[in-house]
TIVEX-552768 format. One line per 8 residues: number of its first residue (from 1); for each residue x, y, z of C-alpha. Coordinates in steps of 0.5 Angstrom, whole numbers. Example, Ala and Ser with C-alpha at 12.3 -4.5 7.8 and 13.67 -1.06 7.14 Angstrom:
BEGIN
1	25/-9/16  27/-2/14
END
This chain:
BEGIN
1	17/21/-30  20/22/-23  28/21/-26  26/26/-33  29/32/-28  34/29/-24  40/34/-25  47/32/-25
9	48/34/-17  44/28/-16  49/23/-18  56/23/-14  61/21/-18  69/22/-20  70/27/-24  72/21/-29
17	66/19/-29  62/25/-30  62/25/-37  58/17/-37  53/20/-32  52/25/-36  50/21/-41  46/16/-37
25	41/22/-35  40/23/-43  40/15/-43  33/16/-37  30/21/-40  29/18/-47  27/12/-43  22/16/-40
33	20/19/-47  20/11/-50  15/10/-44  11/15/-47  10/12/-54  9/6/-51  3/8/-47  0/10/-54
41	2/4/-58  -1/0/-54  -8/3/-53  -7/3/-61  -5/-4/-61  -11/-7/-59  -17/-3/-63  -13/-6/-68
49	-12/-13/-66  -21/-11/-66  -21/-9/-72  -16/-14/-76  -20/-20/-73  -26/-18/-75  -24/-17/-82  -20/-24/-82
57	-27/-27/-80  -31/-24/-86  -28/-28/-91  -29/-34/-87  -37/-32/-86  -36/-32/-93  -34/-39/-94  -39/-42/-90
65	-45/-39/-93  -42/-41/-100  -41/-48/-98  -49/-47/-96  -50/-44/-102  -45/-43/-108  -49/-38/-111  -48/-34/-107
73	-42/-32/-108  -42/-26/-113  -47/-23/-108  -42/-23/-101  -36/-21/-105  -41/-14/-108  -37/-8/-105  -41/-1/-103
81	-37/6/-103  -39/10/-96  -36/17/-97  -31/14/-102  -28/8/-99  -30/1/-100  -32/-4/-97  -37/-10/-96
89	-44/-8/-95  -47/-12/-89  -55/-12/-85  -56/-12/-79  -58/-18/-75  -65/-17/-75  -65/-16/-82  -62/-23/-83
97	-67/-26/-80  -73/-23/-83  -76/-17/-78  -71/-12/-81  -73/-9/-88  -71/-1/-91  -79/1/-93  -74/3/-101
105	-72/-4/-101  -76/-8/-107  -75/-15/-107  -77/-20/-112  -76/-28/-112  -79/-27/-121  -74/-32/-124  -70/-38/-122
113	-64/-42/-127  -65/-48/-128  -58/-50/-126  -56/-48/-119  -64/-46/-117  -61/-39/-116  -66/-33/-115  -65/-27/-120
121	-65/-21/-116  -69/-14/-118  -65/-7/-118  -64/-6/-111  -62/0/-109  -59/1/-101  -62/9/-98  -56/12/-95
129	-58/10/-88  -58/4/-90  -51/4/-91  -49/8/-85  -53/3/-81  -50/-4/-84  -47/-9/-79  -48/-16/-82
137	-46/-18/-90  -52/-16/-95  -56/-22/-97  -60/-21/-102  -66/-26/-101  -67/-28/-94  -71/-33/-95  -66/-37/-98
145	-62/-37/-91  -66/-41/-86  -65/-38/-79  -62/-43/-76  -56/-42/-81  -56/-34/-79  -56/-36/-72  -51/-41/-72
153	-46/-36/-77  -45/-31/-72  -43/-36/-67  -37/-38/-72  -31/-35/-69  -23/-35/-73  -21/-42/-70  -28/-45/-71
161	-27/-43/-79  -20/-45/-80  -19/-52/-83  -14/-55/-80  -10/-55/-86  -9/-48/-85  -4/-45/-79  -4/-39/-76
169	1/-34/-79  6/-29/-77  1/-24/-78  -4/-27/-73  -5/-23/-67  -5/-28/-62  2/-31/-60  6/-33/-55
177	12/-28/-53  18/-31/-54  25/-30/-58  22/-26/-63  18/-21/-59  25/-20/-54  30/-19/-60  25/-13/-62
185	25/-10/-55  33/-10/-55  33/-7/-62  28/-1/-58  33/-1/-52  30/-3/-47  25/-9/-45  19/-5/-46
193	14/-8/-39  8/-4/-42  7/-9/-48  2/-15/-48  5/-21/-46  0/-24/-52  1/-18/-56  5/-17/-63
201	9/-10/-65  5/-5/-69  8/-4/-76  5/2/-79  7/0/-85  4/-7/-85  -2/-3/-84  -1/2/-89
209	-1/-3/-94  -7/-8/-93  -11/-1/-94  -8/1/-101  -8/-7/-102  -16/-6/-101  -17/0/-104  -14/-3/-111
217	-18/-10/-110  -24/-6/-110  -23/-2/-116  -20/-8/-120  -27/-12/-118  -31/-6/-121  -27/-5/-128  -27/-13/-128
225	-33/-14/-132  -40/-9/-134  -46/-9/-128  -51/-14/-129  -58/-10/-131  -62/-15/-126  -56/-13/-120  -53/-7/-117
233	-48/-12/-115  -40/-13/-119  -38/-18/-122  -33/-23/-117  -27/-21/-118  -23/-26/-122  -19/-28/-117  -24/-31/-113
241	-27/-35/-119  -21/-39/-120  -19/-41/-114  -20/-48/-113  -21/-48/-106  -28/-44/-105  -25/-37/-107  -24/-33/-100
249	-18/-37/-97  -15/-37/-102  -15/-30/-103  -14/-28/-97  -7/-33/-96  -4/-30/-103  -5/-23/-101  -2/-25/-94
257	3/-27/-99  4/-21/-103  4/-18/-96  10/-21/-94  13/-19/-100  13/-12/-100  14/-11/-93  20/-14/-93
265	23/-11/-99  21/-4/-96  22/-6/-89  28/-2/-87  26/4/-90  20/4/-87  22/2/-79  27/7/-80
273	22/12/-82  17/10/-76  22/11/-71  23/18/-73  16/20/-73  15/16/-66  22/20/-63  18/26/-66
281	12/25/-62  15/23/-56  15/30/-52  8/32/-56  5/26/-54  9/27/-46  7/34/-45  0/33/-47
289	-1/28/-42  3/32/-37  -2/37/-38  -9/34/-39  -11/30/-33  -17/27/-37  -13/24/-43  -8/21/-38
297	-14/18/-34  -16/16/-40  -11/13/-43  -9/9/-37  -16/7/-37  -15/4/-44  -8/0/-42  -13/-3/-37
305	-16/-6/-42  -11/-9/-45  -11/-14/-40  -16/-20/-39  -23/-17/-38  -26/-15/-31  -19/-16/-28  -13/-12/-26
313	-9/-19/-29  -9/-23/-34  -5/-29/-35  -3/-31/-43  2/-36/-45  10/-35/-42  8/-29/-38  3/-26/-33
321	1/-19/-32  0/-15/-27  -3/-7/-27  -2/-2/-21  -5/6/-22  -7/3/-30  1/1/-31  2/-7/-33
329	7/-10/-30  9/-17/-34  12/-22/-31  14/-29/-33  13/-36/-31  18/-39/-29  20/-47/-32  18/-50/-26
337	12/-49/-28  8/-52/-32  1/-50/-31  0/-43/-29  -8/-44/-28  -8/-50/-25  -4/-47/-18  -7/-47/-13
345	-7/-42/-7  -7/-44/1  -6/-41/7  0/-42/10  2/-48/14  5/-44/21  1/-38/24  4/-31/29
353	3/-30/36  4/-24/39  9/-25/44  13/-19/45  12/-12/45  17/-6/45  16/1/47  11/6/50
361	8/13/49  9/17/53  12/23/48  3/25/48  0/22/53  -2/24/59  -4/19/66  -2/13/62
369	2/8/67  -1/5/74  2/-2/77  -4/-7/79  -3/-10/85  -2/-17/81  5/-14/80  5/-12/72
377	5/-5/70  -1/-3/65  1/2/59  -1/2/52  3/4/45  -1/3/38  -7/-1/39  -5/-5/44
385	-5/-5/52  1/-9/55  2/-12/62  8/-13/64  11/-17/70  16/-12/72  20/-18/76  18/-23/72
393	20/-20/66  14/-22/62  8/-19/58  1/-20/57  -4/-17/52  -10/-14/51  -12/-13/44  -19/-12/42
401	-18/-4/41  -19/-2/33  -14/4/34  -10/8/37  -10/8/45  -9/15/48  -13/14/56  -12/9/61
409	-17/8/67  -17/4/73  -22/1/77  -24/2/85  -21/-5/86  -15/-5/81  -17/-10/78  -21/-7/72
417	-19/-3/66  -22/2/61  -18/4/55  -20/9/50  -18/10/43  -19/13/37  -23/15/31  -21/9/26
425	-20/10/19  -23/4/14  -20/2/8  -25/8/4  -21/12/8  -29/14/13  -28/15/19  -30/9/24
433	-32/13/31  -28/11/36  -31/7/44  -29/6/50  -27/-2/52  -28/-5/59  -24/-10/60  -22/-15/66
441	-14/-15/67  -14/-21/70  -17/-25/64  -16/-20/58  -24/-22/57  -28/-15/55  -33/-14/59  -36/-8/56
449	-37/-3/49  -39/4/51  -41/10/47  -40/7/40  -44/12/35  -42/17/40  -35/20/41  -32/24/34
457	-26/24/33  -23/20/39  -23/19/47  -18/24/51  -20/23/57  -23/17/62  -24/16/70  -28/12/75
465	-32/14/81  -30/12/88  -33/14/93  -40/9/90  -35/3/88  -34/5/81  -40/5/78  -39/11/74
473	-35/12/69  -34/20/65  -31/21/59  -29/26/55  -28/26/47  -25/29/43  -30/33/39  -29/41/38
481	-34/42/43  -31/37/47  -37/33/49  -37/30/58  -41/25/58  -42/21/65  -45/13/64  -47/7/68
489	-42/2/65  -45/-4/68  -51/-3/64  -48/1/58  -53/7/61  -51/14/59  -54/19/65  -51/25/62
497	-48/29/57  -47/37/56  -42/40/52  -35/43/55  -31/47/52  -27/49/45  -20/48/49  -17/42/49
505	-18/38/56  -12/34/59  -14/31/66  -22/29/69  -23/25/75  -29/24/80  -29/27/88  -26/21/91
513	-31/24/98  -38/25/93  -39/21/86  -42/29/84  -37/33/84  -32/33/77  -26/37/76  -23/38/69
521	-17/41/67  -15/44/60  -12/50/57  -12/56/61  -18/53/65  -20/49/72  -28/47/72  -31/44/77
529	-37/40/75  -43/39/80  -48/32/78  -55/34/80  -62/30/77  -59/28/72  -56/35/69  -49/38/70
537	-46/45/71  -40/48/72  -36/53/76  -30/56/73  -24/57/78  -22/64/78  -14/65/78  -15/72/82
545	-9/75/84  -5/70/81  -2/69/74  -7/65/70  -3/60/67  -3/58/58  -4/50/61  -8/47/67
553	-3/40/66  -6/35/72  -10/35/79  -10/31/85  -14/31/91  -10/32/98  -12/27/104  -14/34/107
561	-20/35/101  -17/41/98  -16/41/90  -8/40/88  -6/43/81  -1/43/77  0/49/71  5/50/65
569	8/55/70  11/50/74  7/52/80  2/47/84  -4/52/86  -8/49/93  -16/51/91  -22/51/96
577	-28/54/97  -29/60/98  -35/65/101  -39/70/96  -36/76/94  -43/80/95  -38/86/95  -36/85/88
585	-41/81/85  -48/83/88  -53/79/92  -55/73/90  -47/70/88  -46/63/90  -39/61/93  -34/61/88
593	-27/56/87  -20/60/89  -13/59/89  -11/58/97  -4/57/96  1/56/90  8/54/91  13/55/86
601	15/47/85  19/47/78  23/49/73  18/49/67  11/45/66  10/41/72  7/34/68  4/30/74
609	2/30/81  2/23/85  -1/22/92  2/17/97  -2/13/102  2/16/108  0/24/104  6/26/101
617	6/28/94  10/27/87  10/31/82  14/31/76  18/36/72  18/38/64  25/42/64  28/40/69
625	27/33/69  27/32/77  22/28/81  21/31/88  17/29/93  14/34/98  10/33/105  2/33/106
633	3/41/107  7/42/100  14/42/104  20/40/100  23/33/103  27/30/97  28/30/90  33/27/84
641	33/28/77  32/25/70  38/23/66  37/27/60  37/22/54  30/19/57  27/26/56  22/29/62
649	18/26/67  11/25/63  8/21/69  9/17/75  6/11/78  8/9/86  10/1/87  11/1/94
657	12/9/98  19/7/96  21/5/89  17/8/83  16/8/76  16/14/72  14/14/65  18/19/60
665	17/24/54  22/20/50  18/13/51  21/10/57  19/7/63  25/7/69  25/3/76  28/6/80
673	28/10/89  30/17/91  37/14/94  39/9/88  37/12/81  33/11/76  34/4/70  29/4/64
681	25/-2/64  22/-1/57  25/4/51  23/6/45  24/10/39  21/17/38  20/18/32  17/14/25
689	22/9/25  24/5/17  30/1/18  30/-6/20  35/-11/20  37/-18/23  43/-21/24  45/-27/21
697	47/-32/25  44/-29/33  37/-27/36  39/-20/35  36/-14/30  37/-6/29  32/-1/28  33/6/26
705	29/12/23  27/19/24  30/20/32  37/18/29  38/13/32  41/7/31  38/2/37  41/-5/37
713	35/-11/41  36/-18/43  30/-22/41  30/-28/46  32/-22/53  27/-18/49  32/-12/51  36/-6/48
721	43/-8/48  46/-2/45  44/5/43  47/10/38  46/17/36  47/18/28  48/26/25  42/24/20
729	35/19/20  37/12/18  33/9/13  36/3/12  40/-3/15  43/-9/13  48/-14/17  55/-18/14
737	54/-24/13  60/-25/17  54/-22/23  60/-18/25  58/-10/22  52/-7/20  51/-2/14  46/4/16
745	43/9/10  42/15/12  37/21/9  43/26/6  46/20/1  51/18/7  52/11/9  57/9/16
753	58/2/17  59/1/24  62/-5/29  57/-10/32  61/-10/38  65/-4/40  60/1/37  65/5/33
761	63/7/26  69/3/21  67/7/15  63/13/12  61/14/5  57/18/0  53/17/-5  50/23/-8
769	46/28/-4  38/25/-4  36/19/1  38/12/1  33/7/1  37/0/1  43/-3/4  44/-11/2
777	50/-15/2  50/-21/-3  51/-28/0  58/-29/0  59/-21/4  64/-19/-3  59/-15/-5  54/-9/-2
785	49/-6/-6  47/2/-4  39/4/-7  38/11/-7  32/16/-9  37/18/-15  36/12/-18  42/9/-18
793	44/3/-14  52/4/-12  56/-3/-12  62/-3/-7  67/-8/-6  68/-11/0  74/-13/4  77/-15/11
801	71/-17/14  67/-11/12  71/-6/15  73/-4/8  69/-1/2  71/1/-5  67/3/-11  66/-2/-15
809	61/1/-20  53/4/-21  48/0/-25  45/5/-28  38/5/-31  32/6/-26  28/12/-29  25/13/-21
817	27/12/-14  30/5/-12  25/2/-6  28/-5/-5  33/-11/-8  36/-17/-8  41/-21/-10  41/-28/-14
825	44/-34/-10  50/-34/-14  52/-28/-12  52/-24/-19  46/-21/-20  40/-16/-18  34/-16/-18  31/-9/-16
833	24/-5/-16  24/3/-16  17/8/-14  15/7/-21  14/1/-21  19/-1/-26  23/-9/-24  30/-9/-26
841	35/-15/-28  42/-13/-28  49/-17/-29  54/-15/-23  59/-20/-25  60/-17/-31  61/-9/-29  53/-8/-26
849	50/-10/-33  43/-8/-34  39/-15/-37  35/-12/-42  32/-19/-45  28/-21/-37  25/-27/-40  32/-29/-38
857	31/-29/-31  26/-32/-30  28/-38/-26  33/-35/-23  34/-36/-15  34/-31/-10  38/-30/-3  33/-27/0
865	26/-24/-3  24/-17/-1  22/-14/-7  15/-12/-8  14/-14/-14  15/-20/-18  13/-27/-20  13/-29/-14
873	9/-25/-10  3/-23/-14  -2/-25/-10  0/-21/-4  -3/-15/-8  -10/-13/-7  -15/-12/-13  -15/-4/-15
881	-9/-2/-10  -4/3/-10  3/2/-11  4/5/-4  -1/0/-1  5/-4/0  11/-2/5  15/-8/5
889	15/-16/5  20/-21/7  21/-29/5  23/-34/11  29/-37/10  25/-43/10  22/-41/3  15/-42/5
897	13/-36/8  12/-29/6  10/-24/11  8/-16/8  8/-9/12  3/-6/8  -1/1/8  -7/1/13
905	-3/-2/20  -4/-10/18  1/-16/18  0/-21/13  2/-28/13  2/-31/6  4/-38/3  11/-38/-1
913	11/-37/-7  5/-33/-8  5/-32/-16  -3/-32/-16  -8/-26/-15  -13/-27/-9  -9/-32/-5  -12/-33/2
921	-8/-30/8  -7/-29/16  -8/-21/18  -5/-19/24  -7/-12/27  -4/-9/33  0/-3/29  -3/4/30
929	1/7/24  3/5/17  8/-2/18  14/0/15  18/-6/15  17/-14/17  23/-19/17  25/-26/20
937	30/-28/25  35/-32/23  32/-39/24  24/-36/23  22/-37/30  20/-30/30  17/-25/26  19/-17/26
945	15/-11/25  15/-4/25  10/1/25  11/8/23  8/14/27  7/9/32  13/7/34  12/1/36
953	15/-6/34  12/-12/35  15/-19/35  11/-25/34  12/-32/35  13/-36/28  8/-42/31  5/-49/26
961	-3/-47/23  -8/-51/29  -2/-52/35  -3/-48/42  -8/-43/38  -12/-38/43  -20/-37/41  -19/-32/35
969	-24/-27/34  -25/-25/27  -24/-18/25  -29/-13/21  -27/-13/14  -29/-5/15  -23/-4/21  -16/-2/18
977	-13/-2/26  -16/-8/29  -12/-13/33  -15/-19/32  -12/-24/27  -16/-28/22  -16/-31/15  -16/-27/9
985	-20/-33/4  -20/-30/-4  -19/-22/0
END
């Protein structure tokens, strides 16, 4: 258990309270151990429910063949000794019904009474393997059972056998949990979720005695009376010869009596005693299962099949149960409803539209931002390629990539776009081989799919020919050879392909004068490509004189002809053709391609080169964040620089010889002219992103994550409002009710609640030293309540409208980290999950109470819903997942939507509540990463989402089922990063 080796520096306290905290960690640590016993009860509990149901229904056979034929009775209750315990000897099937016969067994039918037409019966004597391999009650004559009969018995079943008389007893394994079962898990010390909902506590005593109450059965039945010379059976026992009702009944109720009777006079002792042999076992049985891979596999599985068969849940009386990683779950129904297995699950009356998305990718990508002439700029970030009317202010998508874009092209007639991504990853974990979309940016239809089954790993670079009106596209993968391939895409016809080189390649374009001439850039290296019947061959440039640079970062070609590139060194090296160095190479050498000028441009790398339509040429600096633009002969004629929180120039695309766009290594893209200066347009994070919070009462949410910091955006403007650096990655964040403050939890056990308005941090406080993982206020902003990775919740007063905080106290009882919480509607309780898998209650209004009775709770009210697990969103789990599949949830206010951020780059849209497994779905794909977290606004009128590595945030217009619905495109069930939308029915 992730709480068994937390130490004391874990929890952060007054020297006042170290004491309890110590206590509290002994108190986890033996939860932890109880955990462990009960993982072995439970998988011993169901053997033995088999066992004692099987030997309940013996009897009852018994009766019914008796009622058949009375005397057969001295012959059913004959006992047999197997290495030296008794008990009753049975066929097979097969032998009742006649085609089974031991080749020793001598049967004959030689004399009948003339009383009851009973057959007298020859010695018989069973082989030993007839005793080993005996599974049905032993009858003597076959015969006189018609097959009819055999067949019908084994079809009887312990309700079938019952009279109607006779009631279950306590001692039936089959009943509803209830008070009973609750009191026992309060006297253990926790609510033992690992139980059954239907299962009863094992006593060993109850055990124990049944066992010594048989064996001396048996041998009262053989000193009852002398053997009968014709028969090997005893004598019934007398017990059963005066039972007025039939014998067995009767004398299974009163041994249930005399059962009764000894447990309660020994029952004290004996609990007392099983508990100390349990505590005893306890740390053996945990470092066994800690040591060996295979018991504790196995052990899971046995759990598992504790459920209801062939399924990860079972649903019995009050409670349902659900399994993760082999752990049950047992959740219980509330009252409202009646019957559980009569709800029906529906998709969800409203759908998501993607309406806004915010960020771009700039931190690794290369040649990634062009303006078409329709005015919009055309990036891309996650898997989505956006559109964005830069005066407009408005977005368009285009949304069939089933992975990450990493390449953008741009047609001859700047109306046309190729976009590459790459390799997907299905639900398996197997890799889906990436391809290159052609599509019309103008309509958003896709016009082809190329290299599907050909490019490993993903596409690194794309680029149309020029001079033949673009009928050639080049592409080059990813793959460790870096394979270059030129295509027809028009007919989906690929000419050639030739390998390239082990060395990363940045940049490739065709000659804009000659479709055969090529060149590529990389890692210390220029090649320019000649395309000749079919084939292509290359030529390295040769540096000379010159410092060969460590990376070749982008090229353009000059009005004049020449070969401009751009080098990790900060220089722009001018190539052309030179004659052959007979001299130096010997006849026969060819003309090779050489350095003609360099000229010193930047401090640091130069990332991008532009050509203008008069000839000057931008280039973009990495160190010294400058834009400088220079003449058609490389003199300098103007320049300006970048402000630094944007990062270096990554790309630049020109508007109108005038003002630029420049797309930046922090994710901006900024509008701006040499004379004026530069805005961002588009912001963005830059690292994985968790925290995510909505205001209360505006169209407004924050965001934060492992870039420090804390950004503040307006839905409705689909702007940025403010920015603020943290000193550590924020996690988490939650807004007062009042709307006025926000909460942010930070990775190092601190937390800063900052104004809304003024920015300025009104408070900052510690718990602990490990990461929080969940701020939540309750409704009426009185309490907050701060999830750690210690496994505590901390629990602060609040006072002047959220400017002030003081310790209220820690609800203490988690044996793993906190993932999420919510607050009742009254304000007084939480519920809570934690990286175990565990769901607490706890009692906040009577000091931070851990409520061990969660049969309570169950119809309870919940101010928001964001905890994972729980009755109400059982159905947004998927068969077999893990316990990380899914990230986050979050309820609509409205209280009848659900959405979930889970593993594998999906959104998903469920029906509230979801209390059923299977329960149908929208899927919504466009992240390139795990989805960390989704929240409503605060009139539901949009959806938030965030990925993680991506960096990307999406926003989805909350719309009805049916009104204004584009064509929807349904995506492969094997595609973990698609972008479409389409229902999931069953899943």
């Amino acid at each position: 258990m992730d709480g068994s080796t937390n130490s004391l520096d874990d929890v952060s306290a007054e020297s006042s309270t170290e004491f309890p905290d110590r206590l509290s960690l002994m108190e986890v640590r033996l939860q932890a151990q109880e955990d462990e016993i009960t993982l072995l009860k439970s998988s011993l509990a169901d053997a033995l429910r088999t066992l004692r149901l099987h030997d309940q229904q013996i009897p009852l056979l018994k009766q019914q063949l008796i009622a058949v034929n009375p005397a057969a009775a001295r012959v059913l209750n004959h006992s047999c000794y197997v290495d030296g315990f008794s008990k009753s000897c049975r066929l097979s099937t097969s032998s009742l019904d006649g085609f089974h016969h031991t080749p020793n067994s001598h049967i004959s039918n030689t004399a009948e009474n003339g009383e009851g037409g009973a057959k007298t019966i020859s010695s018989y004597k069973p082989s030993t393997s007839d005793r080993c391999t005996q599974t049905e009650p032993w009858i003597p004559n076959h015969e006189t059972v018609p097959l009819a009969l055999t067949r019908a018995i084994q079809s009887l079943s312990l309700e079938d056998a019952l009279p109607e008389s006779i009631q279950f007893t306590d001692e039936t394994p089959i009943k509803l949990r209830g008070e009973e079962e609750d009191a026992f898990e309060e006297e253990m010390g926790k609510d033992q979720t690992w139980s059954s909902s239907v299962e009863e506590t094992i006593q060993p005593t109850t055990n124990r005695t049944l066992q010594q109450q048989q064996s001396k059965c048996s041998e009262d039945s053989q000193g009852s009376g002398p053997q009968t010379p014709t028969s090997s059976s005893p004598a019934p026992p007398k017990e059963l010869a005066s039972s007025p009702h039939g014998g067995p009944l009767s004398s299974i109720r009163e041994e249930e009596k005399m059962l009764v009777r000894r447990n309660s006079e020994k029952s004290r002792d004996s609990q007392d005693k099983t508990k100390q042999r349990l505590s005893k076992k306890a740390a053996s049985s945990t470092n066994l299962l800690t040591r060996s891979p295979s018991l504790e596999s196995r052990s899971k599985d046995l759990i598992s099949s504790a459920g209801s068969q062939g399924s990860r849940r079972g649903t019995q009386g009050q409670s349902i149960k659900m399994f993760i990683r082999g752990r049950p779950i047992t959740m219980y129904i509330p009252s409202n409803i009646p019957n559980y297995e009569e709800l029906k699950m529906e998709l969800p009356s409203q759908k998501l539209d993607l309406d806004w998305v915010y960020g771009y990718r700039g931190r690794d990508c290369r040649a990634n931002l062009y303006l078409l002439p329709s005015g919009e700029a055309v990036y891309f970030i996650a898997c989505v390629v956006v559109l964005y009317h830069i005066n407009n202010q408005t977005q368009r998508h285009y949304q069939k990539h089933t992975d990450c874009v990493r390449c953008l092209a741009i047609h001859p007639d700047k109306v046309r776009v190729a976009s590459g991504q790459t390799a997907g990853v299905d639900k398996d974990g197997k890799p889906l081989q990436p391809y290159v979309h052609i599509w019309d940016s103008k309509t958003l239809v896709t016009l082809q799919q190329i290299g599907l089954g050909t490019f490993e790993r993903g596409v690194g670079a794309l680029a149309f020919s020029s001079s033949d009106a673009g009928t050639l596209l080049c592409v080059i993968d990813d793959s460790n050879e870096h394979m270059f391939s030129v295509w027809d895409w028009n007919k989906n016809i690929k000419q050639t392909e030739v390998k390239s080189t082990n060395e990363a390649i940045l940049a490739v374009d065709f000659s804009p004068t000659d479709t055969n001439n090529i060149i590529s850039c990389g890692k210390s290296h220029v090649y320019f490509w000649t395309m000749s019947a079919g084939t292509l061959t290359k030529k390295q440039g040769i540096f000379g004189k010159y410092k060969k640079p460590k990376f070749v970062l982008c090229f353009v070609f000059s009005l004049t002809g020449d070969v401009l590139t751009g080098d990790s060194e900060g220089n722009i090296l001018t190539w052309g053709k030179s004659a052959a160095d007979i001299k130096t190479l010997g006849k026969g050498a060819k003309e090779t391609f050489q350095i003609m000028k360099q000229t010193r441009a930047h401090e640091g790398s130069v990332f991008t080169m532009c050509v203008l339509q008069g000839g000057a040429i931008l280039s973009g600096g990495g160190k010294d964040r400058k834009v400088i633009r220079w003449s058609a002969d490389l003199a300098p004629e103007r320049e300006c620089e970048i402000p630094e929180k944007f990062g270096a120039v990554r790309t630049i695309a020109d508007v109108d010889g005038e003002e630029l766009l420049v797309g930046t290594t922090r994710n901006a893209i900024l509008r701006g002219t040499f004379s004026d200066g530069f805005v961002a347009i588009v912001q963005g994070h830059v690292d994985e992103m968790w925290g995510l919070a909505t205001h209360p009462t505006q169209s407004i949410f924050l965001t934060c994550g492992n870039d420090r910091q804390v950004c503040v955006w307006n839905a409705e403007d689909h702007k940025l409002e403010w920015c603020a650096t943290l000193e550590e990655s924020g996690l988490c964040a939650d807004f007062s009710p009042n709307g006025a403050v926000v909460s942010v939890g930070l990775s190092t056990g601190r937390w800063v609640v900052l104004d809304l308005k003024t920015k300025e941090v009104v408070s900052d406080l510690t718990d602990g030293n490990e990461q929080l993982s969940v701020m939540r206020y309750s409704p009426d902003g009185s309490f907050l309540a701060v999830g750690s990775h210690d496994n505590l919740i901390y629990i602060y007063n609040v006072t002047e409208g959220g400017r002030r905080y003081t310790r209220f106290g820690k609800c203490t009882g988690h044996s793993s980290f906190i993932t999420h919480l919510d607050w009742s509607k009254d304000g007084k309780y939480i519920m809570s999950n934690s990286g175990d898998y565990e769901i607490l209650y706890w009692d906040v209004a009577s000091g931070c109470k851990l409520l061990r009775n969660r049969f309570e709770s169950k119809d309870r009210e919940w101010a928001s819903y964001t905890c994972v697990l729980g009755f109400h969103v059982v159905g947004v789990w998927l068969e077999g997942s893990d316990g990380t599949d899914i990230n986050a949830l979050c309820r609509s206010h409205s209280e009848k939507l659900v959405a979930v951020a889970d593993d594998f780059c999906k959104v998903h849209l469920f029906q509230y509540p979801c209390p059923k497994p299977k329960a149908p779905s929208y899927k919504y794909e466009g992240h390139g990463s795990h989805v960390t977290n989704v929240r409503f606004t605060h009139n539901d009128s949009h959806l938030l989402s965030m990925g993680g590595k991506d960096t990307c945030i999406l926003q989805w217009r909350v719309k009805r089922a049916g009104t204004g619905d584009h064509k929807e495109h349904l995506a492969s069930s094997s595609s973990v990063c698609s972008s479409s939308s389409s229902p999931e029915n069953g899943r």
